[in-house]
N, C-alpha and C positions, 0 to 999 in steps of 0.2 A: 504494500500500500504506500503511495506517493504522501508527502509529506503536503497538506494544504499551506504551509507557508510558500514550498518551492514554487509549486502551483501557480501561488499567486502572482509570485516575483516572474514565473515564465510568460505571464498571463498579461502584466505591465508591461514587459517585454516587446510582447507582440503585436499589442496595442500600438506601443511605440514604432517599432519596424512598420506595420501598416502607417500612420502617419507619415513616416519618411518616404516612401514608396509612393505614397499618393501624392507627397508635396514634390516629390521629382516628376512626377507622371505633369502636375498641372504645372509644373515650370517649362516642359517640354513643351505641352499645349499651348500654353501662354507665350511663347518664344521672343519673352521681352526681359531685358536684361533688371530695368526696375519692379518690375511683378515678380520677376526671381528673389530680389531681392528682400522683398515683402515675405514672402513667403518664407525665404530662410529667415526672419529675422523674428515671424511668430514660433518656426521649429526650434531659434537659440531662447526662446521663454520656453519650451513644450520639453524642452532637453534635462533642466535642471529638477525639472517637478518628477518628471517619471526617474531621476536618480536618487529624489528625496526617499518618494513611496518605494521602490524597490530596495529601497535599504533600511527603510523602516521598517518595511513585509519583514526582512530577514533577522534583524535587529529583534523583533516582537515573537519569531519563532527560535530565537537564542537564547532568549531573555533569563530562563531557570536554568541552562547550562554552563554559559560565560560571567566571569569574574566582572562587577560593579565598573573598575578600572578599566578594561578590555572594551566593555561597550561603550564606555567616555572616547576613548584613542577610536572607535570607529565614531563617532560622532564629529569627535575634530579634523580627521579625515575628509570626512566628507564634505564640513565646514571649508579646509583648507582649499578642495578641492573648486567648492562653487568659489569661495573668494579670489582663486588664483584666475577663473579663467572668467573675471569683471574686466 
């Protein structure tokens, strides 16, 4: 039996992948260099959110296993990670 937290995180996942997939498809259609741009620039907001929830999903199926400390350092991690790429 699959673990419903992995689920989930594969389930945000894919969600994600379809979003990117469809925002290349209408960049294609759209064959304008500023509509491209629109488009990547809601995917760089749509990027950060599905790395928050999938690491939260995992974090919350961790939660009784991993040391108080260990899930701080993936916290700031992740922190570090959205701050770096402001």
């Amino acid at each position: 039996m699959r673990d419903p937290f992995v689920n989930g995180m594969a389930t945000v996942r894919f969600v994600s992948a379809s979003l990117e997939f469809t925002a290349a498809l209408l960049m294609l259609r759209f064959g304008r260099v500023d509509t491209a741009l629109r488009i990547n620039g809601v995917l760089g907001l749509v990027g950060p959110i599905i790395l928050i929830l999938t690491t939260a999903l995992g974090v919350a199926g961790m939660a009784g296993r991993v040391q108080i400390g260990k899930l701080a350092l993936i916290f700031v991690g992740v922190y570090l990670i959205l701050y770096g790429s402001r």
